[in-house]
Backbone as JSON, one array per atom type, in Angstrom:
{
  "sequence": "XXXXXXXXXXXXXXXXXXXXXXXXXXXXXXXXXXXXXXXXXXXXXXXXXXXXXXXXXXXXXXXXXXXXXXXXXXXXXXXXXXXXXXXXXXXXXXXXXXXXXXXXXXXXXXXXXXXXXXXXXXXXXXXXXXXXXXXXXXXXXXXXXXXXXXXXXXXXXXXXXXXXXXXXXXXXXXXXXXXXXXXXXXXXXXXXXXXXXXXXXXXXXXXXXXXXXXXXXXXXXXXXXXXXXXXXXXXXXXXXXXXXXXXXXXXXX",
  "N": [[72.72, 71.44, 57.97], [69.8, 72.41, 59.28], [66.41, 73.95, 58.38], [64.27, 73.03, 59.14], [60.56, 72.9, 59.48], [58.67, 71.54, 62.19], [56.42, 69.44, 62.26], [52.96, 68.46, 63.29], [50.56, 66.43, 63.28], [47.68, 65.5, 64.49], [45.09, 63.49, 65.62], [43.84, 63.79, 63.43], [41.25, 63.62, 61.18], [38.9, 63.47, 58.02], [36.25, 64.28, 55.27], [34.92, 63.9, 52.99], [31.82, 65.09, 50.9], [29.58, 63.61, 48.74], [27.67, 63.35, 46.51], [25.68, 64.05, 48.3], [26.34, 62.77, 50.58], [28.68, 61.79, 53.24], [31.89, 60.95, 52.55], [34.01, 59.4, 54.21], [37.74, 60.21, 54.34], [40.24, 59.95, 55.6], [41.23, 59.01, 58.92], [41.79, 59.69, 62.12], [44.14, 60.52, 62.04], [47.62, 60.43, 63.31], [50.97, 61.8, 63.95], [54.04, 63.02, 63.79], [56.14, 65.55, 62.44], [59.87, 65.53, 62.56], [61.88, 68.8, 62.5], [63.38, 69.17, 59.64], [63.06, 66.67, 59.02], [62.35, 63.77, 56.62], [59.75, 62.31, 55.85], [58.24, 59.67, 54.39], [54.81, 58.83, 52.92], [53.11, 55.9, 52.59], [50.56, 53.8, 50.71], [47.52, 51.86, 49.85], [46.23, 52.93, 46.61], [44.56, 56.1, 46.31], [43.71, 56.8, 49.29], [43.87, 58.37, 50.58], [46.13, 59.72, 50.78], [47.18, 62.26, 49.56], [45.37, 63.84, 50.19], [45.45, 64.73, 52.91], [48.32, 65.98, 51.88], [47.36, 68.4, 51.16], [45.49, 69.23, 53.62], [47.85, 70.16, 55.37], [49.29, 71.78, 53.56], [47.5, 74.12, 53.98], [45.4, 74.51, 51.94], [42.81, 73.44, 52.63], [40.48, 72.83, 55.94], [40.53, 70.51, 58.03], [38.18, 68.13, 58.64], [37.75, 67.07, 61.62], [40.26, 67.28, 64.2], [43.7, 68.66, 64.32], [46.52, 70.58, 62.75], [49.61, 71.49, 62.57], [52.11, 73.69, 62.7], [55.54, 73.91, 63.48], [54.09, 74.79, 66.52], [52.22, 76.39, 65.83], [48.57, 76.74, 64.8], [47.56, 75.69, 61.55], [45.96, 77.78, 59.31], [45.65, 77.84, 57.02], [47.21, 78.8, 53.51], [50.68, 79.23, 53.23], [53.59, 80.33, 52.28], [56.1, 79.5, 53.16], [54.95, 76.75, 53.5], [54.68, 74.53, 50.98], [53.36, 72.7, 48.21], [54.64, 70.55, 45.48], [52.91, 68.96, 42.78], [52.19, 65.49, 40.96], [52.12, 66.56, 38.01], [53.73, 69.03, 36.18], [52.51, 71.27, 36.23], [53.05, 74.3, 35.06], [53.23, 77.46, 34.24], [52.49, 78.18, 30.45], [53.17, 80.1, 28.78], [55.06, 81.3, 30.24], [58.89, 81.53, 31.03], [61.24, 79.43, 32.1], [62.71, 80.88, 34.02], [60.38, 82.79, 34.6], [58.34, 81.42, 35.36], [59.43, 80.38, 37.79], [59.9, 82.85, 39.59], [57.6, 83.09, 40.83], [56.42, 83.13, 42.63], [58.04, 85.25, 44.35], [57.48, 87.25, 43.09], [55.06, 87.72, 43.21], [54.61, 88.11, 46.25], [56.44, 90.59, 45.8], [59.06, 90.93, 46.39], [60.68, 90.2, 43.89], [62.94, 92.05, 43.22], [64.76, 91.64, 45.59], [64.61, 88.99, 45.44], [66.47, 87.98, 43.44], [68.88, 86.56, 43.09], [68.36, 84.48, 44.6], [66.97, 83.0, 42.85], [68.47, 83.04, 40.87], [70.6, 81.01, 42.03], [69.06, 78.73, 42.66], [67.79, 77.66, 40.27], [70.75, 77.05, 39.38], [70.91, 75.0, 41.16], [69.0, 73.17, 40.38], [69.93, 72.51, 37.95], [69.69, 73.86, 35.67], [69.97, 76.52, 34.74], [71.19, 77.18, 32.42], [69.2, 76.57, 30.96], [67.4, 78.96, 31.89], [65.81, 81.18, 29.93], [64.41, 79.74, 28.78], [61.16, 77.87, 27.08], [58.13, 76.36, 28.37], [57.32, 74.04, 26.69], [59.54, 72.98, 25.58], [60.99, 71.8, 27.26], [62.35, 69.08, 28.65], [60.48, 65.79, 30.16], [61.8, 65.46, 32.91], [63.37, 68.27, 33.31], [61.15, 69.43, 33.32], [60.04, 69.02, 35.72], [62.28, 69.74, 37.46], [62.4, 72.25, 36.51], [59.49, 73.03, 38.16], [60.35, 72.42, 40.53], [62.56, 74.03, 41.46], [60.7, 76.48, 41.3], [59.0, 76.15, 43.31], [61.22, 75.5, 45.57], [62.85, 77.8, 45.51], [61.37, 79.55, 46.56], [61.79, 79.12, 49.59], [60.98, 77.09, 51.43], [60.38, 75.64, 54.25], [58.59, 73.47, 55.08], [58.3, 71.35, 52.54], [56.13, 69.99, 50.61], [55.27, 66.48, 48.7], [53.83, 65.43, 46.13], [53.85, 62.69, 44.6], [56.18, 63.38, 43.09], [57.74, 62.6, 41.02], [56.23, 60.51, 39.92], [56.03, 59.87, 36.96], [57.91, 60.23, 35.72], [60.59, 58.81, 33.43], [61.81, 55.88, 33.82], [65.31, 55.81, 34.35], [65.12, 58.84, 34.66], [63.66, 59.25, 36.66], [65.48, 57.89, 38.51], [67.82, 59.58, 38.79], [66.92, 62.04, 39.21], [66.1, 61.68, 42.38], [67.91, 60.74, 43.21], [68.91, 63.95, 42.98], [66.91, 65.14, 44.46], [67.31, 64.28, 47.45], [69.68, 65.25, 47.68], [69.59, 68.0, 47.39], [67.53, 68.23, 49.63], [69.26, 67.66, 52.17], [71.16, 69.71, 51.6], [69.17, 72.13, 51.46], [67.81, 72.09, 53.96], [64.88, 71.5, 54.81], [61.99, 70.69, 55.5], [60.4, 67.57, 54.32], [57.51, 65.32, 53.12], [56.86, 63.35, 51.65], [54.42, 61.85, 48.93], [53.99, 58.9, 47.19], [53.81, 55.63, 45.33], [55.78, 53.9, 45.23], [57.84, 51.74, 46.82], [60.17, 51.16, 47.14], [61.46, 54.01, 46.69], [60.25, 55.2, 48.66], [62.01, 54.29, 50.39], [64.16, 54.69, 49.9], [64.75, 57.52, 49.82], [63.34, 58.49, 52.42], [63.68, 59.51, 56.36], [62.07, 57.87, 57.62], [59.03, 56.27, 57.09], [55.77, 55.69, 56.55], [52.51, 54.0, 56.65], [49.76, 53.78, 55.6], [46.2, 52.62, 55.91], [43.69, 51.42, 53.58], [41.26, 53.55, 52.44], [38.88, 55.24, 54.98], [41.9, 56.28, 55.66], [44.35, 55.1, 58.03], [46.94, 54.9, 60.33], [49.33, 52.19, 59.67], [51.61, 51.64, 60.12], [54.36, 52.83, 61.47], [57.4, 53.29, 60.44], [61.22, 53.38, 60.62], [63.84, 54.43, 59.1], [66.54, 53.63, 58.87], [69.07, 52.92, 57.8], [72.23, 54.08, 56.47], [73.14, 57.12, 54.01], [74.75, 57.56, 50.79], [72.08, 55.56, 49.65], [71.59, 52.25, 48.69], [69.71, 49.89, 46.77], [69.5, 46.78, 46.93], [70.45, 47.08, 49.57], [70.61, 44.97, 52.49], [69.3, 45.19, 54.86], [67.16, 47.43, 53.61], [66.3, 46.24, 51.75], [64.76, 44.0, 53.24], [63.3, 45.58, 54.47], [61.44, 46.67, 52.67], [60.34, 44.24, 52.47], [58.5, 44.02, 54.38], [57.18, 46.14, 54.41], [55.96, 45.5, 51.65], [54.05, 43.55, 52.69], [52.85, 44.95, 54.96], [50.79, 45.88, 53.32], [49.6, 44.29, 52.17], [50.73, 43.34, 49.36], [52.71, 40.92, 49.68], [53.19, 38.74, 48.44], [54.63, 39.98, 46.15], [57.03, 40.71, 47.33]],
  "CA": [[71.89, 72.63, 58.2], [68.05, 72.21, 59.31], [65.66, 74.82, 58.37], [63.06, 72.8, 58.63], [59.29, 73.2, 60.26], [57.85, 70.75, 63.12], [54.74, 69.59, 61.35], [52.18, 67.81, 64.18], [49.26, 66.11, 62.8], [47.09, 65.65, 65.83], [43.51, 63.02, 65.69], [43.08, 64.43, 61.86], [40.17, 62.48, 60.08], [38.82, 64.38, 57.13], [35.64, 63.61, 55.15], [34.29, 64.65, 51.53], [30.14, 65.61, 50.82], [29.59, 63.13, 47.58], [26.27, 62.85, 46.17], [25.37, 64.63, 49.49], [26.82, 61.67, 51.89], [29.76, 61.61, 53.66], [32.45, 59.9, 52.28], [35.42, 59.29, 55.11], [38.95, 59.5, 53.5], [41.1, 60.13, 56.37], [40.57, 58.88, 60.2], [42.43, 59.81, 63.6], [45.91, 60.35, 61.83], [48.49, 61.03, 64.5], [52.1, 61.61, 64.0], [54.62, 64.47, 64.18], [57.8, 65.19, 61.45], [59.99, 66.29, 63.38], [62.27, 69.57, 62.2], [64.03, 68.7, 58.79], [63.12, 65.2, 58.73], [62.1, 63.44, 55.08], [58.83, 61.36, 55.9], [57.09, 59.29, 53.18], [53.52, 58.01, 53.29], [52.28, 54.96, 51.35], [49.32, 53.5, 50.96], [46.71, 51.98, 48.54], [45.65, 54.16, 45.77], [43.02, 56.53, 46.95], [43.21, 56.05, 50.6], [44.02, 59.62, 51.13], [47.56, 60.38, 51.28], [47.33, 63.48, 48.86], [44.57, 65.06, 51.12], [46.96, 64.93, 53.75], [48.98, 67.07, 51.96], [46.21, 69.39, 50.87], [45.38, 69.89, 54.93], [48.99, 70.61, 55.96], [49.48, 73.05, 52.97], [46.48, 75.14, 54.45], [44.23, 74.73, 51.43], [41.67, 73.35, 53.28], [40.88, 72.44, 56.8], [40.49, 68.98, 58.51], [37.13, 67.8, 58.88], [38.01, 67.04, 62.75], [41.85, 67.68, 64.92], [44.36, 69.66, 64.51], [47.6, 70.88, 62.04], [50.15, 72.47, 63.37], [53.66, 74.01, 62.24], [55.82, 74.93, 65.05], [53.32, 74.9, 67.31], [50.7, 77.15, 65.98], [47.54, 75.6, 64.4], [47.42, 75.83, 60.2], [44.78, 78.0, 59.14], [45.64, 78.82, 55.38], [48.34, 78.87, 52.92], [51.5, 80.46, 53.41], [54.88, 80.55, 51.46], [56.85, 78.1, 53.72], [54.53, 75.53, 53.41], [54.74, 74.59, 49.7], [52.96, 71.7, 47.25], [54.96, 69.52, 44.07], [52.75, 68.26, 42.35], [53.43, 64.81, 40.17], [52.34, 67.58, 37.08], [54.54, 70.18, 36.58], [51.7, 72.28, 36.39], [54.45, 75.33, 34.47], [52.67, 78.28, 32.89], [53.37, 77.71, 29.02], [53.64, 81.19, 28.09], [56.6, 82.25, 30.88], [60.31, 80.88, 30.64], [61.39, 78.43, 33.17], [62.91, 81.79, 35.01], [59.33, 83.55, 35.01], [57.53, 80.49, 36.32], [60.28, 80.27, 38.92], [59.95, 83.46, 40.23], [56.23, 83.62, 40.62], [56.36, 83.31, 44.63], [58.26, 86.76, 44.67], [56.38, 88.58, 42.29], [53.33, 87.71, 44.26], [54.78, 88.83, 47.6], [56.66, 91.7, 46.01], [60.25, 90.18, 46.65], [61.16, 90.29, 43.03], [64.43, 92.67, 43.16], [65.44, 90.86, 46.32], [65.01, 87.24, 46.05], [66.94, 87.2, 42.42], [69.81, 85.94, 43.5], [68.14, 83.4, 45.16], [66.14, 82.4, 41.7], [70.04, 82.38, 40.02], [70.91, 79.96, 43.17], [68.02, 78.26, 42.8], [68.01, 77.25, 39.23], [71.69, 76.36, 39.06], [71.02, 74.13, 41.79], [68.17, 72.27, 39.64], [70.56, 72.44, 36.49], [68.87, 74.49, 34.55], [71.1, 77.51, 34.75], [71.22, 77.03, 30.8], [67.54, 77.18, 30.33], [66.46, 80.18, 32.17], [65.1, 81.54, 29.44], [63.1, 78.59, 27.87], [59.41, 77.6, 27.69], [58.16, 74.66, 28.82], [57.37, 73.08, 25.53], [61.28, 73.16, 24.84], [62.0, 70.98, 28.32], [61.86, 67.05, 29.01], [59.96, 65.76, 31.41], [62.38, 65.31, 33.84], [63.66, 69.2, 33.46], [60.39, 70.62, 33.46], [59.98, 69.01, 37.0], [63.07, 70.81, 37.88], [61.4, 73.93, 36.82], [58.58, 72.78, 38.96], [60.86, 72.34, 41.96], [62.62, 75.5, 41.36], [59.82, 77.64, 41.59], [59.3, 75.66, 44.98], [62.71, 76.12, 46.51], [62.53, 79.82, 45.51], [60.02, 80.71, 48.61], [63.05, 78.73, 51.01], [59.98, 76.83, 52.06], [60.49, 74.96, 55.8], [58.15, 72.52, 54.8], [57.92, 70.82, 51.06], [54.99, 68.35, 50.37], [55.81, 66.57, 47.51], [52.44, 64.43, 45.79], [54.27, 61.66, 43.64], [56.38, 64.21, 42.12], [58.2, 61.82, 40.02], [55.79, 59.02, 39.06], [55.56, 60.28, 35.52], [59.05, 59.92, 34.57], [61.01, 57.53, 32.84], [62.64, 55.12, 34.8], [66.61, 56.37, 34.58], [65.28, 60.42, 34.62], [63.71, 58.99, 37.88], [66.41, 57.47, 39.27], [68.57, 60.67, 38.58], [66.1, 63.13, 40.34], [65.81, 61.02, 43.26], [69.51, 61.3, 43.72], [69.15, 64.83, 43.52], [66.22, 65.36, 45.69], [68.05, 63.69, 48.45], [71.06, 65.95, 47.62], [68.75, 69.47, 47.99], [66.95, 68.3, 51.13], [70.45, 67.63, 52.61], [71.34, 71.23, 51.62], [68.31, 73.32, 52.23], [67.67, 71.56, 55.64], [63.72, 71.33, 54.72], [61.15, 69.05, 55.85], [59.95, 66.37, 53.53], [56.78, 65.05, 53.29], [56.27, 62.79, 50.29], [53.49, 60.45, 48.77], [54.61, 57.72, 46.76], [53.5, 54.74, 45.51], [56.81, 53.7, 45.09], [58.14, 51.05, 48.28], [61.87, 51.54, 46.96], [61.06, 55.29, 46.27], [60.19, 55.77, 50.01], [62.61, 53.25, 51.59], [65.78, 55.19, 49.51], [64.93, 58.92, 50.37], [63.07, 58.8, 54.04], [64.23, 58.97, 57.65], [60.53, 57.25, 58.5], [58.18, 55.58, 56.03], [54.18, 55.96, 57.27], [52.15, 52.74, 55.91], [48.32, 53.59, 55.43], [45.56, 51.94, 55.26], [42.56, 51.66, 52.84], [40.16, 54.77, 52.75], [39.65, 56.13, 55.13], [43.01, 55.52, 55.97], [44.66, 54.84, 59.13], [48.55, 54.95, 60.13], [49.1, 51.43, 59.79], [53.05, 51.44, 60.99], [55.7, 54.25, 61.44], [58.85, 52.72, 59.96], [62.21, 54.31, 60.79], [64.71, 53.36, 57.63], [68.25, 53.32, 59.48], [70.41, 53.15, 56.48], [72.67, 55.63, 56.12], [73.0, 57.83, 52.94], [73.57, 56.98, 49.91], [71.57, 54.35, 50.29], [71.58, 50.88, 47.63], [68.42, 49.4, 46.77], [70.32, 45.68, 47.1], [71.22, 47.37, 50.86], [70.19, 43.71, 53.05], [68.29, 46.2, 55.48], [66.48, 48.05, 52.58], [65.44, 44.78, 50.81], [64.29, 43.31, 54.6], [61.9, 46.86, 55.07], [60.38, 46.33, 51.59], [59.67, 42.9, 52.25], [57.94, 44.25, 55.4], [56.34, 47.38, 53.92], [54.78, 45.31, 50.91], [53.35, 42.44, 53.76], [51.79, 45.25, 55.36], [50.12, 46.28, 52.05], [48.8, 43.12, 51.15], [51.36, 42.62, 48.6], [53.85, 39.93, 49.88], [53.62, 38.37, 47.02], [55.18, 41.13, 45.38], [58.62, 40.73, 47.47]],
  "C": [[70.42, 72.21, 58.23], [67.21, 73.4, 59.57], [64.29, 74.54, 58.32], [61.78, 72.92, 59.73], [59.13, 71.79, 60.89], [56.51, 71.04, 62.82], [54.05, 68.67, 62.66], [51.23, 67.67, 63.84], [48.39, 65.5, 64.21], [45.25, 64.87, 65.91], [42.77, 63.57, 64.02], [42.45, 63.21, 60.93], [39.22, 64.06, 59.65], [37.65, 63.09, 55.79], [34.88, 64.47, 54.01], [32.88, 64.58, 51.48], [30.56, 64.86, 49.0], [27.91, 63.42, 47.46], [25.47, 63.48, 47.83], [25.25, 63.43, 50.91], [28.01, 61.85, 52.24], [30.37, 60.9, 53.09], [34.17, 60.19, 53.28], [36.78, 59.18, 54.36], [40.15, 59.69, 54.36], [40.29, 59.85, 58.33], [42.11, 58.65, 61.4], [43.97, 59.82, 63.32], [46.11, 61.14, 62.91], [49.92, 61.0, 63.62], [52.73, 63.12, 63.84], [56.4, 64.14, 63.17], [58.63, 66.34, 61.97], [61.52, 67.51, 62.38], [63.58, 69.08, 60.81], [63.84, 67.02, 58.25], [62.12, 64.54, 57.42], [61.37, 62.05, 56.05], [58.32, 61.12, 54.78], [55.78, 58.53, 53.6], [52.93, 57.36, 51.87], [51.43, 54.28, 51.85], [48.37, 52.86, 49.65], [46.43, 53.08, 47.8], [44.23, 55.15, 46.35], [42.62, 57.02, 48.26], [42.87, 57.55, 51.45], [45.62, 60.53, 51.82], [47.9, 61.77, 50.68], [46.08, 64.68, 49.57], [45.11, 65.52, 52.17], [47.67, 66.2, 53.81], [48.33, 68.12, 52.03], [46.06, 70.12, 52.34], [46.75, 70.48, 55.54], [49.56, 71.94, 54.62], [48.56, 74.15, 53.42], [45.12, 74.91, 53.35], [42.58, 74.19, 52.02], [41.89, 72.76, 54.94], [40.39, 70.62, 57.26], [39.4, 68.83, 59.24], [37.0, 67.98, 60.77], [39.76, 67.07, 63.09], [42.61, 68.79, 64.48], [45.68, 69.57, 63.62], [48.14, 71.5, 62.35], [51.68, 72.49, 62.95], [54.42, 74.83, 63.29], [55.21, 75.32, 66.21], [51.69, 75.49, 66.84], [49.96, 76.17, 64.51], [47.24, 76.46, 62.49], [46.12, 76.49, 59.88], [44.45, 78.27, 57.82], [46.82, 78.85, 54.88], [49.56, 79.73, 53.44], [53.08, 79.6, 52.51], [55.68, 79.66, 52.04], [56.28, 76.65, 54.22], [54.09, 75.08, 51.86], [54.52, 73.35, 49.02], [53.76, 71.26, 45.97], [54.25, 68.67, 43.9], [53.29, 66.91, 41.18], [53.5, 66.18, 38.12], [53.04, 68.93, 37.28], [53.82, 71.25, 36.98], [52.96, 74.11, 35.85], [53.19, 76.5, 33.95], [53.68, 78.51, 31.61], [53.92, 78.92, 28.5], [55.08, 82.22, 29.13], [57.64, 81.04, 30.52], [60.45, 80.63, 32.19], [61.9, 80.18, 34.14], [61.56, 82.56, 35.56], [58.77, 82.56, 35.53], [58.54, 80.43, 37.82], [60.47, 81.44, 40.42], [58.9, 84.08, 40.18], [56.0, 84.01, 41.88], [56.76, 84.64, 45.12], [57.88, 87.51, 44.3], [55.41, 88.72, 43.07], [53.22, 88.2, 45.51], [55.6, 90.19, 46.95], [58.03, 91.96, 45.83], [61.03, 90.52, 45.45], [62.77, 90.78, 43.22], [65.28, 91.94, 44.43], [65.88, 89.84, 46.1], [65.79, 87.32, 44.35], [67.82, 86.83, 42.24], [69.24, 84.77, 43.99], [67.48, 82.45, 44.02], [67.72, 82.21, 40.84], [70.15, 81.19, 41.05], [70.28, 78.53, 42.59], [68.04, 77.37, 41.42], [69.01, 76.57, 38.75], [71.54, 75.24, 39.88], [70.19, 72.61, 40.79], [69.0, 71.75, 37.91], [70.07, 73.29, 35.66], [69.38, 75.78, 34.44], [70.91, 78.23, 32.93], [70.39, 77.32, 30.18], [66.41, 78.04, 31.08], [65.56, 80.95, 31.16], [63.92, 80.45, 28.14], [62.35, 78.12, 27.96], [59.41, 76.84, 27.82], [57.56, 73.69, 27.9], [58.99, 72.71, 25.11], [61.78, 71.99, 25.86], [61.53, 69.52, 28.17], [61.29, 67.35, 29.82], [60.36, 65.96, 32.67], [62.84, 67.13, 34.02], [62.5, 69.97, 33.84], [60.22, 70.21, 34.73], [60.77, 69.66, 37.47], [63.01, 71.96, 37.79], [60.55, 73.8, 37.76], [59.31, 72.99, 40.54], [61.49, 73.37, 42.53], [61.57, 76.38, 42.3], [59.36, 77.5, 43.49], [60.07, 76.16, 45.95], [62.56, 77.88, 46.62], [62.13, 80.45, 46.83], [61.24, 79.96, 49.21], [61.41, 78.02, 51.9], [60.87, 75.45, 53.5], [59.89, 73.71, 55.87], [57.63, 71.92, 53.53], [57.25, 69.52, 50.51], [54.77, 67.86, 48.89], [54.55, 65.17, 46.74], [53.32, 64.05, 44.72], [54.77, 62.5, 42.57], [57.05, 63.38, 40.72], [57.75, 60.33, 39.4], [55.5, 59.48, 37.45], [56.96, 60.09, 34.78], [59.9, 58.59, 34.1], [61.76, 56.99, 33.88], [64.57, 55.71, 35.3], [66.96, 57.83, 34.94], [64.38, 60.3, 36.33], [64.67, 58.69, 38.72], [67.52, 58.62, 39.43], [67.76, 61.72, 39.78], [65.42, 62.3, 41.77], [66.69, 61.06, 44.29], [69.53, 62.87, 44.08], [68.3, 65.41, 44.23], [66.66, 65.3, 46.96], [68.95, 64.43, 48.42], [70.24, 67.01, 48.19], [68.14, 69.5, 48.95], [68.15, 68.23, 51.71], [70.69, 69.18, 52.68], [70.76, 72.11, 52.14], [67.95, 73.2, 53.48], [66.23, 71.24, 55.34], [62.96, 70.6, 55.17], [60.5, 68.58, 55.29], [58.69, 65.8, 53.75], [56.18, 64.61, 51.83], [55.27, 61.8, 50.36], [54.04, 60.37, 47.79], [54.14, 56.28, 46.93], [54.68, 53.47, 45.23], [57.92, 52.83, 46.59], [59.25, 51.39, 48.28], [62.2, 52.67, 46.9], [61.5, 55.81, 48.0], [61.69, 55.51, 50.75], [64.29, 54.35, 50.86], [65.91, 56.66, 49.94], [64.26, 58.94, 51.7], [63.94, 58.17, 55.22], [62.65, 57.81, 58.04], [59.71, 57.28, 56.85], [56.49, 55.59, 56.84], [53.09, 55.22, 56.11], [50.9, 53.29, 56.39], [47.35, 52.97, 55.09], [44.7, 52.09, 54.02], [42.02, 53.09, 53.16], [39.21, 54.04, 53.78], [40.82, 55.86, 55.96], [43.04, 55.96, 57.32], [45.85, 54.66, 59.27], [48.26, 53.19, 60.34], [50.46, 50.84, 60.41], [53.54, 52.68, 60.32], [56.85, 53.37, 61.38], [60.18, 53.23, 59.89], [62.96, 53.72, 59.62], [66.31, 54.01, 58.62], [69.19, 53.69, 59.01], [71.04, 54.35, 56.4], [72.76, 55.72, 54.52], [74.28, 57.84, 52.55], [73.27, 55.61, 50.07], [71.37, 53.38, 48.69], [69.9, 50.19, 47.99], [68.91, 47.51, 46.99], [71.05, 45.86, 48.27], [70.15, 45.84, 51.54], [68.85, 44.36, 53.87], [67.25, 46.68, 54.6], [65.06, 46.23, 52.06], [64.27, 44.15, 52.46], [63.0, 44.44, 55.31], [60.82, 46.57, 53.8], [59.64, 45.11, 51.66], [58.1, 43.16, 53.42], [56.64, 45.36, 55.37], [54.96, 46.23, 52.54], [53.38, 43.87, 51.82], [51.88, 43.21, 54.49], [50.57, 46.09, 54.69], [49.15, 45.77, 51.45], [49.38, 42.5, 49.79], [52.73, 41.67, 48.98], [54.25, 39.06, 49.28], [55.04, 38.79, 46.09], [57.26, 41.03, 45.6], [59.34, 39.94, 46.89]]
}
């Protein structure tokens, strides 16, 4: 099933007012994800892969080119274009169900979509702890509240800023698996940063290698492999070697 949005980034370079100078952090990105498809973009620290998202969620616009979902040109937030950050960012005083169903309160939705917030929740596991705050959850659960509240809107396009560099190594490797399971399901279109080479190379159809600030596509990498995919896959190991080369870490492989 693919429910997902045709995102088209189009000549987008994007440029911050410091100290009252320009500072360039994005230049002449091109590329296009096409309807359901799970792109990752890595890059040095910094370079500008989380502004990225910022312009394709609507919150702001792009210094110069063009954003575009389905054709028409991004002018501002909307409900099927939706941000995970790597903080859960939860409000402390609702229960994983009231943070979850903040997107319908806000449009109105409430009595409708709550079936879709039961759905929604069992899907993340958390079924169990609908009613519990987010001092009560792990790390790894309260991201699944986090992702929740996400899914909820049925968003078309889900931009996901290093949602899981904060967790432990095995509560990573778990929600990685099931990320890959819920994009499968909801049909969605993907759009992660990640500083993570094995991260990218195990959940994307296409990997997007940036440069330095202000970055620059530096290769579009298709990953082949079919699903589930082994980090000890010959292919896999032979893209990482290739991904950290064009990084500057080849060392590293």
């Amino acid at each position: 099933m693919v429910n997902g949005a045709r995102l088209e980034v189009r000549g987008v370079s994007h440029a911050f007012t410091l100290e009252k100078r320009l500072l360039p952090v994005l230049e002449a990105i091109d590329f296009t994800a096409e309807p359901g498809e799970f792109v990752a973009l890595l890059g040095p620290s910094g370079c500008g892969k989380s502004t990225l998202l910022r312009l394709a969620a609507g919150l702001e616009p792009p210094t110069t080119g063009q954003l575009l979902v389905d054709g028409a040109e991004i002018s501002g937030t909307d409900p099927s274009r939706t941000i995970m950050f790597q903080d859960p960012t939860l409000f402390p005083w609702r229960t994983v169900r009231g943070n979850a169903q903040l997107g319908p309160e806000a449009r109105g939705t409430l009595r409708a979509d709550a079936g879709r917030i039961d759905e929604v929740l069992s899907l993340v596991g958390l079924a169990s702890f609908a009613d519990a705050l987010p001092h009560q959850l792990s790390g790894g659960m309260a991201q699944r509240a986090a992702l929740a509240r996400a899914l909820v809107n049925q968003p078309r396009l889900l931009m996901l800023d290093e949602p899981l560099g904060k967790l432990d190594s095995l509560t990573r490797l778990a929600m990685q698996k099931e990320l890959v399971a819920l994009w499968e399901r909801e049909g969605f279109t993907a759009l992660l940063v990640t500083h993570d080479v094995e991260e990218a190379l195990l959940l994307a159809d296409r990997v997007l290698v940036l440069s330095d600030r202000p970055a620059r596509i530096r290769a579009d990498i298709r990953v082949g492999q079919p699903r589930p995919r082994r980090r000890d896959d010959p292919g896999l190991v032979a893209l990482r070697e290739e991904i950290l080369g064009l990084l500057g870490m080849a060392e590293a492989a």
